[in-house]
C-alpha positions in Angstrom: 4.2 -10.0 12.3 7.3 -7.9 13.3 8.7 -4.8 12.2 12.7 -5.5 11.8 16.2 -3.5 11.1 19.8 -4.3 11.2 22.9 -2.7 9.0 26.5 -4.2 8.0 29.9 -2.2 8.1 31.6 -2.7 5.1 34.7 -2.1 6.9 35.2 -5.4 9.3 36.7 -3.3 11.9 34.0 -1.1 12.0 31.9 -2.9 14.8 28.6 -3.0 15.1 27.0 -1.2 18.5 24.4 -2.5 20.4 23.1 0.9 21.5 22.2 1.5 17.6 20.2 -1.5 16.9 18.0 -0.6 19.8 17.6 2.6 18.8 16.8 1.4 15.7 14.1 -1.1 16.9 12.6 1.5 19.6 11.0 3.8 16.7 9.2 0.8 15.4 8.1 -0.2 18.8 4.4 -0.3 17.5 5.1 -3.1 14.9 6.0 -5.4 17.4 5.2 -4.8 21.3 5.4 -8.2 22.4 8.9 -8.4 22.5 12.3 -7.4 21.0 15.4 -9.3 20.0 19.0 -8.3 18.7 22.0 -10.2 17.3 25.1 -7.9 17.6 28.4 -9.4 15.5 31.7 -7.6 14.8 30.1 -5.4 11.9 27.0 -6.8 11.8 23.6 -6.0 13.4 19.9 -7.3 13.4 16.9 -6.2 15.1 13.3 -7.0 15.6 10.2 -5.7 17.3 7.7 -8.7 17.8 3.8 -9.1 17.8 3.3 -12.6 18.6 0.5 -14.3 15.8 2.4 -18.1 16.0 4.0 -19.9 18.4 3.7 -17.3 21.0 6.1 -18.7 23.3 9.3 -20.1 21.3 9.1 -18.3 18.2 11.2 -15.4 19.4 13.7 -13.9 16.7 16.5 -13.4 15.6 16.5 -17.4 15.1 19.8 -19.6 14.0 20.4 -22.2 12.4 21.8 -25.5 14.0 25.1 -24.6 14.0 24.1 -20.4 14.3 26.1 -19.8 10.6 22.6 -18.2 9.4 21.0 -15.7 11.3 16.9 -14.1 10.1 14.8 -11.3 11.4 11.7 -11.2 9.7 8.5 -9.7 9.3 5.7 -11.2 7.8 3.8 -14.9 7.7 4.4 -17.7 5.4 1.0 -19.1 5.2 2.2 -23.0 3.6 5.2 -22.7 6.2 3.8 -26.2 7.7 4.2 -28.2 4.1 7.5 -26.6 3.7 8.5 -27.7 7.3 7.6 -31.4 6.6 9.6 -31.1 3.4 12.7 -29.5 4.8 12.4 -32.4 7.8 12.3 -35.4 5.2 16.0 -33.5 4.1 17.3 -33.9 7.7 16.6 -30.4 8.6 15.9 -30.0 12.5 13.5 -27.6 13.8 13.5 -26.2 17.5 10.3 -23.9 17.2 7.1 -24.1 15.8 7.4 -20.8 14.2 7.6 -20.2 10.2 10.2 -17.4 11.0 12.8 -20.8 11.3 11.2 -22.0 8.2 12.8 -19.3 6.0 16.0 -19.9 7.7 15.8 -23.9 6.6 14.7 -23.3 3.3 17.7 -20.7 2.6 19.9 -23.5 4.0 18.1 -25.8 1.6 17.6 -23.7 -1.6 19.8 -20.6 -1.2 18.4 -17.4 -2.4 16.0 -19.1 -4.1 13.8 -19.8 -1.1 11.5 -16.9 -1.5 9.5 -18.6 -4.7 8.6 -21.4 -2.5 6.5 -19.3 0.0 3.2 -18.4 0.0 2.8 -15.5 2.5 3.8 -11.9 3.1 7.1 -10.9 4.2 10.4 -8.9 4.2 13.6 -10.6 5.7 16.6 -10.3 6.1 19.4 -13.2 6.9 22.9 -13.2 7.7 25.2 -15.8 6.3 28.4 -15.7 8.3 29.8 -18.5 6.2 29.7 -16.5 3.1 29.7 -13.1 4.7 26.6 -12.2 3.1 23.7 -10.2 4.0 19.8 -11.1 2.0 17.3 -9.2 1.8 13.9 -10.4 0.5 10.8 -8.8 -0.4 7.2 -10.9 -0.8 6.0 -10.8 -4.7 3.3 -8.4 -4.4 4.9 -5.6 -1.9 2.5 -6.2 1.4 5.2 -5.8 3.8 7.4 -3.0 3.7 11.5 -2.7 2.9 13.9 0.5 3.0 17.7 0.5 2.9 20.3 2.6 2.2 23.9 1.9 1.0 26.7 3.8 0.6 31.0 2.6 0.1 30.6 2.1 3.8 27.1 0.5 5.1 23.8 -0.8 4.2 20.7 0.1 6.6 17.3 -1.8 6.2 14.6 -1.5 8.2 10.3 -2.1 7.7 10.2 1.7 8.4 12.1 4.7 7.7 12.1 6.1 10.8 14.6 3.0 11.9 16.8 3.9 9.2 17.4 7.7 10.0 18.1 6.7 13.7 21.6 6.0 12.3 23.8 9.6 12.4 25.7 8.3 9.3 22.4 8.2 7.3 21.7 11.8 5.9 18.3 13.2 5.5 18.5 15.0 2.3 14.5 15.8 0.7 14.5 14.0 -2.7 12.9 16.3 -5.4 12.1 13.9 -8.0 10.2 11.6 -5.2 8.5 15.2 -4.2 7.4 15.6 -7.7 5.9 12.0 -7.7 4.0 12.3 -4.7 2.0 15.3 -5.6 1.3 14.3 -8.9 0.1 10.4 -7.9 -0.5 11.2 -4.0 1.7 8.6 -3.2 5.8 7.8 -3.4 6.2 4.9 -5.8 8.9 2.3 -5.5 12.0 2.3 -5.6 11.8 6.3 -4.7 11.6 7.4 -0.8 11.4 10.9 0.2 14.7 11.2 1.3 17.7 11.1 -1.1 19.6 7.6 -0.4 17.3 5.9 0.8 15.4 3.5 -1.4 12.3 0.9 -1.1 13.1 -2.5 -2.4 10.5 -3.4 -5.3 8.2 -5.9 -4.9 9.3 -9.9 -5.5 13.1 -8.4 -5.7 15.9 -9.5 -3.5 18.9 -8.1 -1.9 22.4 -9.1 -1.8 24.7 -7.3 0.0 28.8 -8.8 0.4 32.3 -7.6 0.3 31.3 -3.9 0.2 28.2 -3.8 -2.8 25.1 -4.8 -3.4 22.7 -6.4 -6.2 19.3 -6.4 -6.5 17.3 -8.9 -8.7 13.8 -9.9 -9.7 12.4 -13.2 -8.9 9.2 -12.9 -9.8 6.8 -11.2 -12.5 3.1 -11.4 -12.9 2.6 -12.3 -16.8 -0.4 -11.3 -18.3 -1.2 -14.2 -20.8 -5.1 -15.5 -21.3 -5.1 -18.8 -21.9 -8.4 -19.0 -23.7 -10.6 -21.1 -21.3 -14.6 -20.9 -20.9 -16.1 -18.2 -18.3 -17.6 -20.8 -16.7 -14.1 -22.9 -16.2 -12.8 -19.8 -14.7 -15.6 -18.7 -12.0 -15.2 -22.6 -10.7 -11.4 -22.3 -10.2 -11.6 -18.3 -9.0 -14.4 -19.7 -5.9 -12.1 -22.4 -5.3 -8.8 -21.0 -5.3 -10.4 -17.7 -3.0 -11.8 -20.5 -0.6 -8.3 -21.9 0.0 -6.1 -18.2 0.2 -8.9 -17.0 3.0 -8.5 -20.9 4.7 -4.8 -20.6 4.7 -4.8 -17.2 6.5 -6.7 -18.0 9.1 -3.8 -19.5 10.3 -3.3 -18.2 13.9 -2.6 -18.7 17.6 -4.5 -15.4 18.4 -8.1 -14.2 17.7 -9.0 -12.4 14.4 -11.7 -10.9 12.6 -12.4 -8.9 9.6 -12.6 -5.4 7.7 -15.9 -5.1 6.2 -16.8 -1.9 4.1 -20.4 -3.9 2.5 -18.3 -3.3 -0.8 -18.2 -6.8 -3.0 -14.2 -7.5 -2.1 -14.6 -7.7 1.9 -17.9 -9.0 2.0 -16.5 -11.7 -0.2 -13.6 -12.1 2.1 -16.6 -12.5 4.5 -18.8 -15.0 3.6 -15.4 -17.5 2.3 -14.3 -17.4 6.2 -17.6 -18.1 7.2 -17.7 -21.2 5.5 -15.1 -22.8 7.0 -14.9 -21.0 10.4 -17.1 -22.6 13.7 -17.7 -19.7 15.1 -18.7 -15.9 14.4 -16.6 -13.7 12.2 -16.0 -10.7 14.2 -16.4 -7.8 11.6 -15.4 -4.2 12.0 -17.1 -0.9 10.0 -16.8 2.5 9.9 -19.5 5.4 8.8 -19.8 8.7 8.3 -22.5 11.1 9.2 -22.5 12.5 5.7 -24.8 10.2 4.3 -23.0 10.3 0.6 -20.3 8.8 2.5 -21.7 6.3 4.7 -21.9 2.5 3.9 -22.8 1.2 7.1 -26.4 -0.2 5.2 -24.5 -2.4 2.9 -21.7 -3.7 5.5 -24.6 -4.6 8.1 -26.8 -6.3 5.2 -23.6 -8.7 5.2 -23.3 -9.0 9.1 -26.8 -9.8 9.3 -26.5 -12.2 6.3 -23.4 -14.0 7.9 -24.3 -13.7 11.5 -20.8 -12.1 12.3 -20.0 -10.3 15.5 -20.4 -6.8 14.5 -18.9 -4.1 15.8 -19.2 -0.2 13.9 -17.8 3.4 14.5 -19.2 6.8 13.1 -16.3 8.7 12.0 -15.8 12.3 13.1 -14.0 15.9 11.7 -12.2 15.1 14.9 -10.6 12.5 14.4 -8.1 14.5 12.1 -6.2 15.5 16.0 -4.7 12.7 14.9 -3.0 13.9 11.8 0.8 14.6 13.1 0.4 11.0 14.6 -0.8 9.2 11.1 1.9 11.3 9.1 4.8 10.6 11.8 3.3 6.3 11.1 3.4 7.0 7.4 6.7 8.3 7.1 6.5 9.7 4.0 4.0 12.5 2.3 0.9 10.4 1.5 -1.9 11.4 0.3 -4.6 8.9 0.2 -7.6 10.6 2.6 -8.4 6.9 3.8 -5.9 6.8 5.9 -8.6 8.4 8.5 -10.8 6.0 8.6 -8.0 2.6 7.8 -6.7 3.7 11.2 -9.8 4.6 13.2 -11.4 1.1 11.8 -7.9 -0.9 12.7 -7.6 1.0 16.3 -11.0 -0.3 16.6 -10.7 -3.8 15.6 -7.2 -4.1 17.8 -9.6 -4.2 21.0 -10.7 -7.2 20.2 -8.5 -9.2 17.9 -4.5 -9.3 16.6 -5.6 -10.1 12.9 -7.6 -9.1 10.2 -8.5 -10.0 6.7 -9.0 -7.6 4.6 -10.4 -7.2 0.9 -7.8 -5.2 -0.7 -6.7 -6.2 -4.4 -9.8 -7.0 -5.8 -10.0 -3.9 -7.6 -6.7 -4.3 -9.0 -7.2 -7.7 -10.4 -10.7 -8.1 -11.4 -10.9 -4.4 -12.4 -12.8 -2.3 -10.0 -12.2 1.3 -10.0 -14.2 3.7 -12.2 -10.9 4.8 -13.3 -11.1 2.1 -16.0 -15.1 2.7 -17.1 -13.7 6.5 -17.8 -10.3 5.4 -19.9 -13.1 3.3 -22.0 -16.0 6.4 -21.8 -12.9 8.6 -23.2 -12.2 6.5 -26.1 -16.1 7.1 -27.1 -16.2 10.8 -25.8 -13.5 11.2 -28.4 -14.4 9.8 -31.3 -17.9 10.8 -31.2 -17.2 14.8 -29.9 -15.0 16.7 -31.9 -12.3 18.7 -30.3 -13.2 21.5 -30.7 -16.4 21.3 -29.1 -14.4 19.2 -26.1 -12.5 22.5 -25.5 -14.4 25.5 -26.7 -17.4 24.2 -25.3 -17.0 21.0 -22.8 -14.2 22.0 -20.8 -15.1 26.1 -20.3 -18.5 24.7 -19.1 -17.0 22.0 -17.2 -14.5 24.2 -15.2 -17.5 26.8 -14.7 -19.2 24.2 -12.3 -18.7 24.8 -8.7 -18.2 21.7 -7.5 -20.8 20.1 -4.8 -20.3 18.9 -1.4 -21.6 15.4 -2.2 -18.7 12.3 -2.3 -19.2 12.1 -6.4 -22.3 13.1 -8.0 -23.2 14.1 -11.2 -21.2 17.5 -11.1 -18.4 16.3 -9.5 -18.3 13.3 -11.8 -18.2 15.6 -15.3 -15.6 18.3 -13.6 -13.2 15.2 -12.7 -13.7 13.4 -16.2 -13.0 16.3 -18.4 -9.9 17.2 -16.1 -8.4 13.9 -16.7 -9.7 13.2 -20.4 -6.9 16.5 -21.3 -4.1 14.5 -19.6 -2.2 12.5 -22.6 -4.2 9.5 -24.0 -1.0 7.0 -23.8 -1.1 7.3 -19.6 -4.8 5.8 -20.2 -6.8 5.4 -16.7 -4.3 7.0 -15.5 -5.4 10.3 -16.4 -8.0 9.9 -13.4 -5.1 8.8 -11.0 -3.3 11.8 -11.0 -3.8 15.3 -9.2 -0.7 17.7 -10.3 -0.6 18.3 -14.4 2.8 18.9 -15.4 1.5 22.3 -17.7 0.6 23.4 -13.4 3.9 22.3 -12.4 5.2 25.6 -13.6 3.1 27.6 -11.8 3.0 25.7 -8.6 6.7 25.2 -8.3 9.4 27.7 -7.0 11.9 28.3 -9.6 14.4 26.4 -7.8 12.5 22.9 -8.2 11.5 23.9 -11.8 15.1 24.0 -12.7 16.0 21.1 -10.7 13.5 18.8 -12.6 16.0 19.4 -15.5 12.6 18.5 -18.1 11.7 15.1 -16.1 8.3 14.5 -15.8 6.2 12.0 -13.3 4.1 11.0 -16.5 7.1 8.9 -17.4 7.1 7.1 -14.2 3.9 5.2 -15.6 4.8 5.1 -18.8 7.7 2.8 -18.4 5.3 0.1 -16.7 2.6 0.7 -19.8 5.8 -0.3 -21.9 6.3 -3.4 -19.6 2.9 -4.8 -19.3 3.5 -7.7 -22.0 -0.5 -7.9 -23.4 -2.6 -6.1 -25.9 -5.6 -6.2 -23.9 -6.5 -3.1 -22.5 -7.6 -3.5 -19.6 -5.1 -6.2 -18.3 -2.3 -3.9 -19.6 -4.1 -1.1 -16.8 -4.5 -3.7 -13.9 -0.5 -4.2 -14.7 0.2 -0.8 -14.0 -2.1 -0.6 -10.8 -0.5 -4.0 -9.2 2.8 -2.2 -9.6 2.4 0.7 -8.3 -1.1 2.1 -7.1 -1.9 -1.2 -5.1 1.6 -1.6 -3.8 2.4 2.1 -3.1 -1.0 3.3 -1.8 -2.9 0.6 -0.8 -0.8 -1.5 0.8 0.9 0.9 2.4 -1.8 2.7 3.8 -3.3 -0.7 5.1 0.0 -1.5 6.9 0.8 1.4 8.3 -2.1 2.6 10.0 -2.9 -1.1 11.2 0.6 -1.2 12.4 0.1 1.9 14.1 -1.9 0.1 16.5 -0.5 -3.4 16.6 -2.9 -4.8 14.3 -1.6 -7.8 11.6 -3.7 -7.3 8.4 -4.1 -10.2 5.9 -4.9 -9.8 2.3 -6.2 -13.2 0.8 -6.8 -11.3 -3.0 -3.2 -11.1 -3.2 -2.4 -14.5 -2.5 0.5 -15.1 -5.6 -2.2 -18.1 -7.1 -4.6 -15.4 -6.9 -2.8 -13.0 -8.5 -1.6 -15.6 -11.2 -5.1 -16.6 -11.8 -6.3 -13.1 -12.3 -3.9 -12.2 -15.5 -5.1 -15.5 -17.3 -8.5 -14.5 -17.6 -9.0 -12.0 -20.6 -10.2 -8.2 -19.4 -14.3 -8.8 -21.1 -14.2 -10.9 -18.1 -13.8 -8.9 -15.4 -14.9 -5.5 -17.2 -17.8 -5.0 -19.9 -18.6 -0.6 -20.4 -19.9 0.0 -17.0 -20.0 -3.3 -15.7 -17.0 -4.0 -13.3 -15.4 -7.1 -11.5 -18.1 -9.4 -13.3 -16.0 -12.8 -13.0 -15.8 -12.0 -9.4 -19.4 -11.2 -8.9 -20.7 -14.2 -10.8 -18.6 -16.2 -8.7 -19.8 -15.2 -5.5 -23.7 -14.4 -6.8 -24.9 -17.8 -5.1 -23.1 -16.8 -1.6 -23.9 -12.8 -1.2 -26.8 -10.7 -1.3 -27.9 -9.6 -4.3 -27.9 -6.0 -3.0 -24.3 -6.0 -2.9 -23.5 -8.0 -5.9 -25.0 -5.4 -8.3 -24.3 -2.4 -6.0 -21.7 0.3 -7.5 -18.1 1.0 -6.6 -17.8 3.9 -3.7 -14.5 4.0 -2.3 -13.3 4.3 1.3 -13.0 8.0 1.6 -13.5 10.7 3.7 -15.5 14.7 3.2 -12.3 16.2 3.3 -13.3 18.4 1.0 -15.6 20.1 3.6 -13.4 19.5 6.5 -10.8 21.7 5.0 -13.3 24.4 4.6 -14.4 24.0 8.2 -12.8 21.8 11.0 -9.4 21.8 8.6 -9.1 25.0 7.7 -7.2 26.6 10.9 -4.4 23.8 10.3 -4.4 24.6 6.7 -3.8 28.2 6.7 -1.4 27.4 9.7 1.2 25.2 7.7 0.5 26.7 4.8 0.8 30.3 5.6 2.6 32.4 2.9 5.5 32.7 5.6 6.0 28.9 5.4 6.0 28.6 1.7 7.9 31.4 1.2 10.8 30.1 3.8 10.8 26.8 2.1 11.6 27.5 -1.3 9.8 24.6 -3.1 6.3 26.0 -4.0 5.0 29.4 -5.4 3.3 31.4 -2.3 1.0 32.9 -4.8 -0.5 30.3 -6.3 -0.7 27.9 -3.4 -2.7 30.7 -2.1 -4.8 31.2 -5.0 -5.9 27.4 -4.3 -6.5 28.2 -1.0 -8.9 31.0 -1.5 -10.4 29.1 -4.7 -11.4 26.3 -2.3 -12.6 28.2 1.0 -15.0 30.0 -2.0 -16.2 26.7 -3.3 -15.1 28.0 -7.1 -12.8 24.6 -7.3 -12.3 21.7 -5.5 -8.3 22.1 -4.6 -8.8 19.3 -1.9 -6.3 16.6 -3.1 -3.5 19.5 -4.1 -4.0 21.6 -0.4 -4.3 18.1 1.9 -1.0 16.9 -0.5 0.8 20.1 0.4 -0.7 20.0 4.5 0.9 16.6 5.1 4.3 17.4 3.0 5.1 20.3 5.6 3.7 18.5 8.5 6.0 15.4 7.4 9.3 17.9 7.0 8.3 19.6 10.5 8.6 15.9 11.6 11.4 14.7 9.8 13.3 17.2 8.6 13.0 20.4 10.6 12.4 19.2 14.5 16.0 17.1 13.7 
């Protein structure tokens, strides 16, 4: 696990500088503090920040070739790197290391840029060809480790991280509205868009080439959604066995490692498939609240006691947002997602005694998890059986009269959020429950400066084009398409690497495992979700291995109260960076009506918490970014 950089001048006597790269590679300093490495040639330049996981004392990158012609940095870990490595031997490849990092550089010998669809792992890499002059950038097929770059008629940057990229002079920081527009309507900044104009994330199972001054990007690989018809019972057989091997494959390691466990179905399955084939304890890591509505400390020690691990919990505190500047500098971009608070606090925990985790993340997304997909099939119902104009005469007026309650859900809470999303349009489906900026608000909340530079584009179209993609008439599939390309990769998985990167912490994801994933869009959506009942082919999997307490439990979340924080601890910071002075000075929002949130909020009338914490980190991020340089 690394974090890595590098650029190429298009112009050959443009030469590469030493003092750059380092630069580059000192911001990132957390993704790798084991050690660092550089290859500096005429116009080219790669970097890397190392955290040792394998072959701690020769896999040190940049690694060559035999005849140093091809030149990798990389981040990530190929987790069948040891079959590929007997392969690549049998063709007369020689190895020097026992590191998969020289793996990738074999198999690009051996296949070209081809390589990345035989790995099994998570990465991002990038490898110079001096023979062909060529620069390759790869990206794993799900999107769990990170990759910017920029490119302009004279460079391209790359970099895990952002921050690596803008270390460069040449690289402008410029705020990109339409990505601004995205993030406060999703929460998140969605692939390929970065907040800053230029700057771009390569997409999921895409690739890179860069040579004689442009660049081409190209997909090489696609999750198709396409049931092939088989029993329910064939299908729980193979998903148990082919969860059994991804979780034995990434335990793959020269260092110690443990596990995230929230007590929800996903990490406790993670869980109880390593402690099958581990000999000793799985060390297990929670985090609680004291607001009881929030805590599921019960359910993750009902597992630890179950499985015997070596458990180790924290009690999260309002406190523990001092560390807001610090998880927004990590981030950055704007993000949104509340977990982030307790990812990092759980990770920084873990770190003290392990380098690795596995964690549960994806089973949502594949076996259909979130309550986001119960309400797109309530709101079929609801509409059908009410007629409109009781749903907005009667429903929505009563609805909106609610004051919303201080519990995580609830019955209150639950009704106000429904009716919000069920008046979003019908064709951006679960959606509707995923999004926390309508465009008929946009008007009021934007300055008239951002209005006119949306030119009529609206975020709504952003989802819209992967609804037209998703290549299945089932329902639900068709929504898990959508979440696997951009809710999963966008928020999840960057909120999971960042904040475990923060602190040094490799974080494995054995539900998004490609075989997995593959798996997942063969089996027909009435098996993983039936009304209310969610993830059933994964729970009738694992009902013989985990308690049934937690097999029939129902879907939480990992958030935080920030709801009442920013009424209480919050609220100083809040009316700090969003003062009417601030918003007036930058000349993106409407003073008056981010102020009408504010005082709708601190009087418990709405529940403005996602809009006011989505605005708090965008001008804590440009205080960072933008206006300190």
């Amino acid at each position: 696990m690394c974090g890595i950089c590098g650029y190429i001048n298009f112009d050959k006597q443009d030469y590469a500088r030493e003092q750059d790269i380092r630069r580059m590679c000192d911001v990132i300093v957390h993704r790798g503090p084991d050690e660092d490495g550089y290859f500096v040639h005429d116009n080219v330049a790669l970097g890397m920040r190392r955290l040792s996981i394998i072959d701690l004392q020769t896999g040190r990158q940049p690694i060559a070739n035999e005849d140093k012609s091809i030149w990798i940095v990389y981040n990530g870990e190929i987790y069948n790197f040891p079959e590929l490595r007997k392969e690549l031997e049998a063709k007369g490849h020689i190895f020097r290391t026992r590191t998969d990092t020289e793996t990738i550089v074999h198999a690009y010998e051996e296949w070209g840029v081809d390589c990345p669809n035989r790995f099994n792992g998570m990465f991002a890499f990038a490898i110079w060809d001096d023979r062909r002059k060529q620069m390759f950038l790869a990206r794993d097929r799900i999107g769990i480790k990170p990759l910017y770059y920029y490119f302009d008629e004279h460079r391209l940057v790359f970099g895990s991280e952002l921050k690596s990229i803008v270390q460069l002079p040449t690289v402008p920081r410029e705020l990109d509205l339409e990505a601004l527009d995205l993030f406060l309507t999703y929460e998140y900044i969605p692939a390929p868009y970065s907040i800053l104009k230029g700057i771009r994330k390569l997409p999921p199972g895409h690739l890179l080439l860069a040579k004689e001054g442009k660049i081409e990007t190209h997909q090489y690989w696609e999750v198709h959604f396409q049931e092939n018809g088989r029993s329910f019972e064939d299908y729980k057989e193979e998903l148990l066995d082919i969860l059994q091997d991804s979780v034995k494959k990434r335990l793959i390691s020269d260092v110690p490692l443990g596990a995230f466990l929230s007590g929800g179905i996903d990490s406790s399955t993670i869980v109880a498939l390593m402690s099958r084939v581990m000999d000793q304890p799985v060390k297990t890591f929670s985090i609680g609240f004291e607001n009881q509505t929030y805590n599921e400390l019960d359910y993750a020690r009902t597992i630890a006691k179950h499985f015997n691990t070596d458990h180790h919990e924290l009690i999260i505190q309002p406190d523990a947002l001092a560390w807001t500047e610090k998880l927004v500098y990590m981030l950055d971009e704007p993000f949104g997602d509340f977990s982030i608070f307790p990812t990092y606090l759980v990770s920084k925990m873990a770190r003290e005694h392990v380098k690795v985790v596995l964690s549960g993340d994806g089973g949502d997304e594949l076996f259909g998890g979130y309550e986001t997909y119960i309400a797109d099939w309530t709101d079929r119902a609801y509409r059908r059986m009410v007629p409109e104009v009781v749903r907005e005469k009667m429903i929505a007026p009563i609805a909106a009269w609610l004051p919303p309650t201080e519990k995580k859900k609830g019955l209150i809470n639950r009704i106000k959020r429904f009716v919000e999303g069920s008046h979003l349009p019908e064709d951006l489906e679960h959606t509707r429950w995923m999004t926390f900026l309508a465009e008929e608000e946009k008007a009021k909340f934007y300055s008239e400066d951002v209005v006119m530079a949306r030119n009529g584009r609206t975020a709504y179209d952003f989802m819209r084009q992967y609804f037209r993609k998703a290549a299945t008439r089932d329902p639900l599939n068709r929504q898990l398409y959508v979440d696997i390309k951009t809710y999963l990769v966008d928020d999840i998985l960057v909120k999971v690497d960042r904040m475990s990167m923060a602190v040094s912490l490799e974080a494995r994801v054995p539900f998004l495992d490609h075989r997995v994933v593959e798996f997942s869009a063969r089996v027909p959506g009435e098996y993983k979700l039936n009304k209310n009942r969610t993830k059933i082919i994964l729970k009738e999997a694992l009902k013989e291995l985990l308690p049934p307490e937690i097999i029939h439990r129902g879907k939480e979340g990992f958030s935080i109260p920030i709801k009442s924080w920013i009424k209480k601890e919050l609220k100083p910071l809040m009316l700090d960076v969003l003062s009417p002075e601030t918003i007036k000075r930058d000349r993106l929002f409407n003073p008056a009506y981010v102020q009408r949130l504010i005082d709708e909020h601190l009087a418990n009338k709405e529940n403005h918490s996602h809009r006011l914490w989505a605005l708090m980190v965008f001008h804590i991020w440009k205080s960072i970014y933008l206006d300190r340089h």
